[in-house]
C-alpha positions as CSV (number, residue, x, y, z in Angstrom):
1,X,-33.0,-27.5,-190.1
2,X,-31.7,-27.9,-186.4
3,X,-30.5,-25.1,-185.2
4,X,-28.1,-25.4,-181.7
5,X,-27.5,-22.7,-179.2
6,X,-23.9,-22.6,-177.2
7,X,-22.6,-19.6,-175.4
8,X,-19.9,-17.8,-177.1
9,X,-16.8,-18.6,-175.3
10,X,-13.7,-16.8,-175.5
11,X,-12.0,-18.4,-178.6
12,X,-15.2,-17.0,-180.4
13,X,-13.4,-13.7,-180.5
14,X,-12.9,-13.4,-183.5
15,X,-16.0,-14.3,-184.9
16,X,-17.8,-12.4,-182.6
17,X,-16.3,-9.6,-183.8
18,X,-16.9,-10.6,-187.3
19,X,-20.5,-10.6,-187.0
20,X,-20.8,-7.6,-185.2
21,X,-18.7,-5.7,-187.9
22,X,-20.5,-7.3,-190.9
23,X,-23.6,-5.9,-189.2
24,X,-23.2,-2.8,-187.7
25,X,-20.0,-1.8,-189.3
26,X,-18.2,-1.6,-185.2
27,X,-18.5,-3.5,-181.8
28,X,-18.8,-0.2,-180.2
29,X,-22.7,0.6,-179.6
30,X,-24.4,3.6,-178.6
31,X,-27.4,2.8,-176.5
32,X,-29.1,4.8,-173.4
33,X,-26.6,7.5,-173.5
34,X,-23.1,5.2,-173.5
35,X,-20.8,3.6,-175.9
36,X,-19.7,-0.3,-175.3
37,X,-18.0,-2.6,-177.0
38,X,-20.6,-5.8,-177.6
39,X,-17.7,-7.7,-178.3
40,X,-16.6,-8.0,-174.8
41,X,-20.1,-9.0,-173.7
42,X,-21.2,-12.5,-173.1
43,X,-23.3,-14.2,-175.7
44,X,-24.9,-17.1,-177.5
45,X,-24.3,-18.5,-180.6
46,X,-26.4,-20.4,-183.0
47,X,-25.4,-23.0,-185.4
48,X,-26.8,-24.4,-188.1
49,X,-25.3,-27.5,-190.1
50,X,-22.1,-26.3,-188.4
51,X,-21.7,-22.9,-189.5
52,X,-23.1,-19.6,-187.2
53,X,-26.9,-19.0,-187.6
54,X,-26.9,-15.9,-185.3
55,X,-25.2,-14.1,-182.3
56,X,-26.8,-12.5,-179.0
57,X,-24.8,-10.5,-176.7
58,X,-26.0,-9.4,-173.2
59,X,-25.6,-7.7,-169.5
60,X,-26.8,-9.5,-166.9
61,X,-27.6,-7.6,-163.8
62,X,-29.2,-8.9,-160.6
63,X,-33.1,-8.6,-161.5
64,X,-32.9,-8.0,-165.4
65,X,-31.4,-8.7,-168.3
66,X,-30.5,-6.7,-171.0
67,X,-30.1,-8.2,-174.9
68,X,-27.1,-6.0,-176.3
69,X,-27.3,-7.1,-179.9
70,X,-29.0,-9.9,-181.6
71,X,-27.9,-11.1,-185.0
72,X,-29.4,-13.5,-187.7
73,X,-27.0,-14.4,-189.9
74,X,-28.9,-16.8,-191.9
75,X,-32.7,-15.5,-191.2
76,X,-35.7,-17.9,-191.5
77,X,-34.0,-20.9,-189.6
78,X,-35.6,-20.0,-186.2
79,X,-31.8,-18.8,-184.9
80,X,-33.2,-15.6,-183.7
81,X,-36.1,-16.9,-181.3
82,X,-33.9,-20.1,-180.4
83,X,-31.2,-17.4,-179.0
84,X,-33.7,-15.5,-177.3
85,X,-35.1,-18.5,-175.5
86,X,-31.4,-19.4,-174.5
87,X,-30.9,-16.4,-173.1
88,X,-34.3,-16.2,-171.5
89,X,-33.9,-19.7,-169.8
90,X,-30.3,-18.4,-168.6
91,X,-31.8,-15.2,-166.9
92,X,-34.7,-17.0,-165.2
93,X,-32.1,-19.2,-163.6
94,X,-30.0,-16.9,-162.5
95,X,-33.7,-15.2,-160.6
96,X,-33.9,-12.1,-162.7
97,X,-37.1,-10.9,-163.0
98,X,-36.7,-9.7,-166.8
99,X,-35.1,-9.5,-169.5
100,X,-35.3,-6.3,-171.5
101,X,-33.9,-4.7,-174.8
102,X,-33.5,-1.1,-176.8
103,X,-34.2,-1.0,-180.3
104,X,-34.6,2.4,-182.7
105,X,-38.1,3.8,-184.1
106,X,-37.2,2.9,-187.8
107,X,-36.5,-0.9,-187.2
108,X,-40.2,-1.9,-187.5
109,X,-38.4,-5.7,-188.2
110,X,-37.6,-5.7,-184.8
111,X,-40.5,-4.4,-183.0
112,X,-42.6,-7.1,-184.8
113,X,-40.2,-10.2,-184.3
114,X,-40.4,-9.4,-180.5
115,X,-43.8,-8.3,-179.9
116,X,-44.5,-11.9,-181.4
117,X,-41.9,-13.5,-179.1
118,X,-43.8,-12.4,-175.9
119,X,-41.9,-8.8,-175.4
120,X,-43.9,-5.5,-174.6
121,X,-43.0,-2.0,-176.0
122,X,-42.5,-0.7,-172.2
123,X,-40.9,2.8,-173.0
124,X,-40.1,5.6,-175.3
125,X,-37.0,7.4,-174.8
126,X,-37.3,10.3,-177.1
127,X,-34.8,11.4,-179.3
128,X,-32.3,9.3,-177.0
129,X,-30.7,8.2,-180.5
130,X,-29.9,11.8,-182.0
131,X,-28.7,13.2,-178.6
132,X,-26.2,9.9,-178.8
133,X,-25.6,10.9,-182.4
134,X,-23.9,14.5,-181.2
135,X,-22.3,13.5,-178.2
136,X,-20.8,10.1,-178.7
137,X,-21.2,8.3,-182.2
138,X,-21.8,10.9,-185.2
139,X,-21.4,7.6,-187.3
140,X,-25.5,6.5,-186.3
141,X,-27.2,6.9,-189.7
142,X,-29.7,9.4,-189.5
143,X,-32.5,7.2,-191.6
144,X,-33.0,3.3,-192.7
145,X,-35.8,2.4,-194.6
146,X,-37.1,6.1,-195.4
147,X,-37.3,7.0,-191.6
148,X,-35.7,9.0,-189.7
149,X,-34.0,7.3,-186.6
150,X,-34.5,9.3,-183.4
151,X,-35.7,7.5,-180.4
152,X,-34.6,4.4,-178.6
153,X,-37.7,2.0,-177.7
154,X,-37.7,-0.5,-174.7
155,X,-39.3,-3.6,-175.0
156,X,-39.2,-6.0,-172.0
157,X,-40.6,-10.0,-171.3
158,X,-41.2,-10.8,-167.6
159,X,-39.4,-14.1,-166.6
160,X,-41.8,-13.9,-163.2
């Protein structure tokens, strides 16, 4: 199945905030020690046989680039790695030098789809998650998958 990346535009709105909610429950993430709302973040969509496939979100800063969220609504069609390559290919043109990403000690998923897409587990920021937990989103679950989440993980992929 072909799978097409566009970035989200602003009559996405709606449906950005759609898929956010239907997976996190909120737009508003806690991640390195602050609250955003992903929502307002620039993005790409993927489609699939015209209806959405996935969603990234991002911040793009001068020499790196930071994936906010990434979401696979329909997982096994190759949405996920086709919206990291878009995003990729739109951070090396604008000259950063990488792009980068948080994800929590319990989400194993994650760690393994990246490491396989070319990212490397760059830091550990320990206990990053429960500190964000007391201080500015009691609502982070305190386990998935029969572990307890606790610490924030960077990964990162050089663009040059």
């Amino acid at each position: 199945m072909n799978v097409v990346v566009r970035p989200v535009t602003g009559a996405d709105r709606d449906l950005v905030v759609d898929l956010l909610s239907a997976a996190w429950g909120t737009t508003v993430m806690a991640v390195h020690g602050e609250l955003f709302d992903a929502a307002d973040q620039p993005g790409f969509f993927a489609v699939a046989e015209g209806e959405p496939a996935g969603l990234l979100t991002y911040r793009a800063g001068d020499d790196d680039w930071e994936i906010t969220t990434l979401e696979s609504v329909r997982p096994g069609l190759g949405a996920g790695t086709a919206l990291l390559d878009a995003v990729g290919a739109a951070a090396a043109a604008a000259g950063a030098r990488r792009l980068w990403l948080i994800t929590t000690n319990d989400n194993v998923h994650a760690l393994r789809f990246y490491q396989r897409r070319g990212f490397d587990l760059v830091a550990l920021h320990r206990d990053a998650v429960t500190r964000s937990r007391q201080t500015l989103k009691p609502e982070i679950p305190l386990a998935a998958d029969g572990i307890h989440i606790r610490h924030e993980l960077e990964l990162e992929r050089l663009l040059r």
